[in-house]
C-alpha atoms as one frame of an Amber mdcrd trajectory, in Angstrom:
protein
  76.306  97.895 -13.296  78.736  95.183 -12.413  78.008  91.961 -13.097  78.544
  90.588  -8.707  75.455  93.210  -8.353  73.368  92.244 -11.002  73.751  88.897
  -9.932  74.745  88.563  -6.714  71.898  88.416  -3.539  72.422  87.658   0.133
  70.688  84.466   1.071  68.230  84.737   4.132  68.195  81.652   6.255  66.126
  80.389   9.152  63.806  83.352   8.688  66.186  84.650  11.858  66.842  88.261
   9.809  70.518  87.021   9.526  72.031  86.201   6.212  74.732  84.060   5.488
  75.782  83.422   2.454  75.925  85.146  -1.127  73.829  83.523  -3.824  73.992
  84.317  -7.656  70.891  83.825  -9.215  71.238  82.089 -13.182  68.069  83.593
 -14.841  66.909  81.828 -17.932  63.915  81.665 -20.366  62.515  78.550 -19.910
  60.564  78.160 -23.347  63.837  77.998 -25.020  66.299  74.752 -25.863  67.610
  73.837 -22.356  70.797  72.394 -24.625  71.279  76.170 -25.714  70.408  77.691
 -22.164  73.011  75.121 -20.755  75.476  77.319 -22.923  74.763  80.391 -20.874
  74.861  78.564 -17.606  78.355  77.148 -18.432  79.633  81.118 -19.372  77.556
  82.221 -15.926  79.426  79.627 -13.907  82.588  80.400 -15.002  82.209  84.050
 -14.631  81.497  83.327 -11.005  84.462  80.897 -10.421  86.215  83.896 -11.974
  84.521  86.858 -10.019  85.040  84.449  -6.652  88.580  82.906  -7.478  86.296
  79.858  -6.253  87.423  76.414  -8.692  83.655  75.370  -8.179  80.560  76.017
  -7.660  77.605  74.783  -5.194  74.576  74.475  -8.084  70.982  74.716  -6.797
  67.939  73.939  -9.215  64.340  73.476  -8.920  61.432  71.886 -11.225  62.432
  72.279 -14.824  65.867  73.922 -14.060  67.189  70.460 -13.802  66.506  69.854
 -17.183  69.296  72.364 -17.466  71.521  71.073 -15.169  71.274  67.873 -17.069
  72.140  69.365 -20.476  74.903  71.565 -18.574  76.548  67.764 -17.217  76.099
  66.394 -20.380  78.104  69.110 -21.880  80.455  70.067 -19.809  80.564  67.216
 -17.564  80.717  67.908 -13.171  84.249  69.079 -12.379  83.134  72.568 -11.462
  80.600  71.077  -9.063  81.518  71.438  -5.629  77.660  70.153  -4.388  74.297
  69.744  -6.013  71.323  70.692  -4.254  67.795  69.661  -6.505  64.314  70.563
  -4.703  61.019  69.026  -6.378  62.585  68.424  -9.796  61.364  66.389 -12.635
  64.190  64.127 -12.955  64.526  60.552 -13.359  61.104  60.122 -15.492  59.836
  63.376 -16.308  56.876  65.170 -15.365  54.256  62.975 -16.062  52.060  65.236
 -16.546  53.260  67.299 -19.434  54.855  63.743 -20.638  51.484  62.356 -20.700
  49.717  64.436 -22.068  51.755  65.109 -25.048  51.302  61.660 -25.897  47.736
  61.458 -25.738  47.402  59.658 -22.710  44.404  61.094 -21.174  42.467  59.285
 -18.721  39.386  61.243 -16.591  39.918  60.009 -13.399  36.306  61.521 -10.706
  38.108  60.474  -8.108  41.194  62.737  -8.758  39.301  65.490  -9.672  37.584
  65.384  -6.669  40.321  64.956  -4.929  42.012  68.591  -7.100  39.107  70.054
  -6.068  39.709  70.111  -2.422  43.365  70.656  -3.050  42.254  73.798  -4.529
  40.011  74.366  -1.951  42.252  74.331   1.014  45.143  76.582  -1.069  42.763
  79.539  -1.019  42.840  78.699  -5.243  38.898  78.378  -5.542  35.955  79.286
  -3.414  34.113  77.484  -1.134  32.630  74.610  -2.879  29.670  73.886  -3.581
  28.389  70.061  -1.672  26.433  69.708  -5.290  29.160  70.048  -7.860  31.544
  67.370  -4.819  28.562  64.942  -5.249  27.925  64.873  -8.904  31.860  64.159
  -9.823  31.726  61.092  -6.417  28.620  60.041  -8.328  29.959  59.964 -11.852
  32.851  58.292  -9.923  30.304  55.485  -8.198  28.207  55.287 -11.259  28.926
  51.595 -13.608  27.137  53.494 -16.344  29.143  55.845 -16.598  31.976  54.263
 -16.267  31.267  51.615 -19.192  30.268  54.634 -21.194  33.401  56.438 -20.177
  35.241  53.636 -21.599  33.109  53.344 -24.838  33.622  56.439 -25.655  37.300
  55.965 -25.170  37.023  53.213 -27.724  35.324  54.357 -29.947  35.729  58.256
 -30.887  38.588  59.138 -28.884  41.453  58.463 -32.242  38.889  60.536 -33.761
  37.683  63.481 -31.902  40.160  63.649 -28.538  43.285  62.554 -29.542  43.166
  64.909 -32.925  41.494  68.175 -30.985  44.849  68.178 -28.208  47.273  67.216
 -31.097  46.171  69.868 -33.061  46.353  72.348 -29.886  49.712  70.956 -28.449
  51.759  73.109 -30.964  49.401  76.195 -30.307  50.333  76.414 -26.546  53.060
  74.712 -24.187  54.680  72.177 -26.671  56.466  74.844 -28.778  58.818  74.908
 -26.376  61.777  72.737 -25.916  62.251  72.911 -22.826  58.564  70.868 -22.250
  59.553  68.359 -24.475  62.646  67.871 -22.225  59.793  66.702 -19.306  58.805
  63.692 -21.622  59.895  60.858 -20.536  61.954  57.903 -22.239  58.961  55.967
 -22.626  56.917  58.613 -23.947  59.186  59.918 -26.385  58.480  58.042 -29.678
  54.776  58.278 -28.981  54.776  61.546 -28.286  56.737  62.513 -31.430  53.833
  61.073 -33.709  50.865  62.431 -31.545  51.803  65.802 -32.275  53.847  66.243
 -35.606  52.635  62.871 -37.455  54.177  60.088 -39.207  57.896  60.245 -40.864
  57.469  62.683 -44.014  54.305  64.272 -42.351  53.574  68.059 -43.140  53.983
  69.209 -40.096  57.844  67.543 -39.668  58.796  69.803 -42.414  56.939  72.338
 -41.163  58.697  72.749 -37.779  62.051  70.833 -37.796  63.766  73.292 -36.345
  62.242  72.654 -33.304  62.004  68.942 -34.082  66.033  69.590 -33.948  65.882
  71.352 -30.933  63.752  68.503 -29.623  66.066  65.395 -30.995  69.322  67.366
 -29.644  67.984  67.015 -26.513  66.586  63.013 -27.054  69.788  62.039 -27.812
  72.224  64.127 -25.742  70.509  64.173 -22.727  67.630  62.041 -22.284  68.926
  58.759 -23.712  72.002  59.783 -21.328  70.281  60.173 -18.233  71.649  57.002
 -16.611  75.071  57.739 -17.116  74.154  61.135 -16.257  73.033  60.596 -12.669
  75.759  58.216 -12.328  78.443  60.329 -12.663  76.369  62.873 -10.515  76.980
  60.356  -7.790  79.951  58.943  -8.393  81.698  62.749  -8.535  79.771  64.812
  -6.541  79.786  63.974  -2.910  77.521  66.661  -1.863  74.362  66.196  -2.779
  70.615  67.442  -1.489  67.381  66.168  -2.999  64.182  66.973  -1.555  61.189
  65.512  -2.779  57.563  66.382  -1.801  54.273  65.476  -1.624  50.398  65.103
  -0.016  48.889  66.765  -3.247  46.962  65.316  -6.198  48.376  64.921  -9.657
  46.816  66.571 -12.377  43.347  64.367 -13.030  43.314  63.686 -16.399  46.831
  61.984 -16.437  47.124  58.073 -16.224  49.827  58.765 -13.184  46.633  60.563
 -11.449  47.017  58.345  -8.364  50.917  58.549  -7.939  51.845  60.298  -4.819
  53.036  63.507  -5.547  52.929  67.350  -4.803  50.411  68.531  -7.565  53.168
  68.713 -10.454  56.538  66.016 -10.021  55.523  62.637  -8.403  58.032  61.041
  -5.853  59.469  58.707  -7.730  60.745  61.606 -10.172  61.685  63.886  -7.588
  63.213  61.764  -5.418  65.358  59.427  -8.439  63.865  56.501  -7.610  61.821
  55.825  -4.799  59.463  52.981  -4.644  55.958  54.256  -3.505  51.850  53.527
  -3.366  49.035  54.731  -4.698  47.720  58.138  -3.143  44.796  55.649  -1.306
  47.372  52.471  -0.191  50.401  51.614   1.258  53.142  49.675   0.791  52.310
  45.676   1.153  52.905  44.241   4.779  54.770  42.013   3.448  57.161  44.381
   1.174  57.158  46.485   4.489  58.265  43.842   6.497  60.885  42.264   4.129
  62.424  45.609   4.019  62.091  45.923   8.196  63.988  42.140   8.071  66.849
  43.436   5.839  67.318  46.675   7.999  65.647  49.155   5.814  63.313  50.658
   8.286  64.693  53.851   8.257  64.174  54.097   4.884  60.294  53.465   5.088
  58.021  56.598   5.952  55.611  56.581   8.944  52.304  56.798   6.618  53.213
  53.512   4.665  53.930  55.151   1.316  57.176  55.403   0.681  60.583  53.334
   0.973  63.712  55.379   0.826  66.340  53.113  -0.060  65.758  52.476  -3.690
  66.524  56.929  -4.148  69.777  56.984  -5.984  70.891  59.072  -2.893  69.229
  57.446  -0.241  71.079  58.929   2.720  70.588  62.117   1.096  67.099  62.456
   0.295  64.639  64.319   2.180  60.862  63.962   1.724  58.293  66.521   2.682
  54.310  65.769   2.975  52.121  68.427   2.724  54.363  70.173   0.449  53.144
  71.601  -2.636  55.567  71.825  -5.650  55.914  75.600  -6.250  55.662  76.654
  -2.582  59.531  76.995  -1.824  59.945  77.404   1.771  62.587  78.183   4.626
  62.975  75.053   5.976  63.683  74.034   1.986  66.229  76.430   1.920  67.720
  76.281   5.213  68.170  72.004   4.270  69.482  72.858   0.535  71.855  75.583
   1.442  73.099  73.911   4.774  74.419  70.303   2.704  75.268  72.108  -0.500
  77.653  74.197   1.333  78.950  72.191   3.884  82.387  71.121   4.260  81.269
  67.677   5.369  79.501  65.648   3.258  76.218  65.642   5.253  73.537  62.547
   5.172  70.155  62.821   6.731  71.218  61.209  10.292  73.719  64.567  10.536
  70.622  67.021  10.318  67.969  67.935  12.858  65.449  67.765   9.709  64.684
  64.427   9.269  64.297  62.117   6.416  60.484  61.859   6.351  59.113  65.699
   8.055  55.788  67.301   7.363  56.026  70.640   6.344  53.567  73.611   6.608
  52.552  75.440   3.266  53.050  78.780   5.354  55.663  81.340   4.745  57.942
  80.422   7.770  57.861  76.549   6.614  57.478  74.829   9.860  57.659  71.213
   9.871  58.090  68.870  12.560  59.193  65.216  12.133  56.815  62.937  10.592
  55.199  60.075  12.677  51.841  57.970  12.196  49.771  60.593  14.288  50.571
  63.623  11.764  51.528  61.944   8.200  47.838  62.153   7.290  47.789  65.804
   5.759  45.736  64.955   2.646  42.758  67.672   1.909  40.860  64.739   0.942
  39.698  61.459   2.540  42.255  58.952   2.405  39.968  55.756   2.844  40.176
  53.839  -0.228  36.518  52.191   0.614  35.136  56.203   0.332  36.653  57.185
  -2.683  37.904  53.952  -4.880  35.918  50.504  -3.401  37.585  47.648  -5.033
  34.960  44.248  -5.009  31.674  43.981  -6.930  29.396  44.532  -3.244  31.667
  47.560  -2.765  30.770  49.319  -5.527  27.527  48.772  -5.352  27.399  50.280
  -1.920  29.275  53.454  -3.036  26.880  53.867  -5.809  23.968  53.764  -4.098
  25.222  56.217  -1.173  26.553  58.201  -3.996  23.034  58.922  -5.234  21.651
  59.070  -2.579  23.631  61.997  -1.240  23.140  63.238  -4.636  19.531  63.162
  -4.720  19.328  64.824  -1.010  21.583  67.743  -2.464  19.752  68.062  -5.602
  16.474  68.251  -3.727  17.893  71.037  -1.478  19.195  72.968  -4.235  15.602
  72.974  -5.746  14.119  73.996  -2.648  16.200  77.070  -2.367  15.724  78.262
  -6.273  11.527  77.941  -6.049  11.358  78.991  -1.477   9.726  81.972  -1.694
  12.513  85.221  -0.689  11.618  87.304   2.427  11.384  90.921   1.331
């Protein structure tokens, strides 16, 4: 088989039936050493240069694939780059997820998982839940006891018990591979080196440096780069697409579990940059307004949450809300393909998709500008006095609703297990 139709697929935009461009796919393994995989994407490029008599290439990448792209710049640098389009990816800080929890930062958060649950919920993922199971997690939320004891326990036998269980798991499952460790973030790095193969000398850093290798080639090639990185991104590539999304909830035992994001990259990964709130607030009024004063308004979303203009690519940044991370969709791909290969150097005031849209999780990927009346597309209830009261009287208050609604449900439940069954 030639290699144009092994590799080469026609693109279907608009979900019209008409195609417009050809697309050749780069498949990778991505458990290996994105440093080694950024090998085979250089040789894949240049075959298609070749194959097209093209001098560059528009590049496309999602999630972890711009780990790769990364590695590829910092290799081979961006002067067969003709655009760059990057949809969801964990970029600027990792995914802080995976970079939390390989350094032992695990927090439960009742809230969050709540807050997952519905997620779930609403994405056909789970069944219908049950009002019990919702109440006991919003009362162990509600509860000061167990809270305090939450935290006691954290104290106490967490070096012990928690942190040496996941360490001793984290080379059994996802953290054998490379390209995980090249989610960690800067911050996270050194930490997340001792969590999981020990001290300098340790056993288990002569039992697996090669991967420690694998893992340091990337540290120092790439990660400790990234700034210079992403500059010359911008600096040489004028075409440019990043589209970040979010609405979902974070996984709920990280410490990032209340950073806006869409399930797996926050916002200010995806989108290089962007300042945001919490998944319950909004930006200050008064941060709002300074930014209003200085002519950023444009830059500030119609739900509060998120200013724009700090992106490395502001004017070509596109967010989505109610867009879930691995649900890639037509109006995605009619934005990416449309600025990556453009003649023009396209900005988000050139498009009809705006910079802030909400965006159905359907398979035609509708989406309609976003405004105050439709940002709220959270599964869950987005009043922070519901599900995170700040202030002593406020507490108390959820509390005692908490268990109340608890005790209701519990009663019902009862009732239902001892009512006698009609034959």
């Amino acid at each position: 088989m030639e290699y144009e139709d092994q590799l080469s697929r026609d693109v279907k935009l608009s979900g019209d039936g008409s195609y417009h461009l050809a697309d050749y796919q780069f498949y990778y393994d991505w458990r290996l050493d994105p440093l080694e995989t950024a090998e085979k994407l250089h040789d894949h490029i240049e075959r298609v240069k070749a194959l097209t008599g093209s001098p560059q290439v528009a590049l496309v990448c999602r999630c972890v694939g711009a780990n790769v792209v990364f590695a590829y710049i910092a290799k081979y640098g961006t002067g067969s780059l003709y655009s760059l389009g990057m949809d969801g990816v964990v970029g600027l800080h990792g995914c802080e997820p995976m970079s939390e929890a390989i350094s032992g930062k695990f927090r439960v958060n009742f809230p969050a998982i709540n807050r997952l649950l519905t997620d779930l919920q609403a994405l056909d993922m789970i069944g219908e839940l049950d009002p019990l199971i919702e109440s006991t997690v919003a009362l162990a939320a509600a509860s000061p006891a167990i809270t305090m004891t939450k935290e006691a326990l954290r104290l106490t036998i967490y070096q012990k018990i928690v942190e040496g269980a996941t360490s001793a798991l984290a080379l059994s499952t996802f953290f054998s591979c490379p390209m995980y460790w090249a989610c960690v973030n800067a911050d996270d790095y050194d930490e997340a080196m001792r969590y999981v193969f020990g001290e300098e000398g340790s056993e288990k850093r002569v039992k697996y440096a090669g991967l420690i290798e694998k893992i340091e080639n990337y540290n120092t090639q790439v990660r400790q780069r990234l700034p210079e990185i992403l500059q010359e991104i911008k600096e040489t590539v004028p075409r440019v697409c990043v589209i970040s999304k979010y609405g979902y909830q974070l996984a709920a035992v990280s410490e990032s579990a209340d950073m806006v994001s869409d399930q797996i990259a926050t916002v200010y990964s995806s989108s290089f940059g962007a300042t945001t709130s919490k998944v319950y607030e909004t930006l200050p009024e008064s941060y709002l307004a300074h930014r209003i004063e200085e002519g950023k308004e444009a830059y500030l979303s119609p739900d509060g949450q998120i200013d724009a203009s700090t992106c490395l690519f502001p004017e070509q940044t596109w967010f989505a809300k109610g867009a879930r991370h691995s649900n890639w969709t037509w109006t995605e791909n009619d934005l990416m393909y449309t600025v990556v290969t453009s003649e023009e150097v396209l900005t988000c005031d050139d498009l009809d998709v705006p910079r802030f849209f909400v965006e159905q999780n359907d398979e035609a990927g509708t989406w309609e500008p976003m405004t105050a009346e439709n940002c709220h597309t959270e599964n869950w209830s987005t009043d922070r006095d519901d599900n995170a009261p700040v202030g002593f009287m406020a507490k108390l208050r959820a509390y005692f609703k908490a268990i109340s609604v608890w005790l209701r449900l519990v009663a019902e439940k009862l009732r239902s297990l001892i009512a006698p069954k009609a034959d």
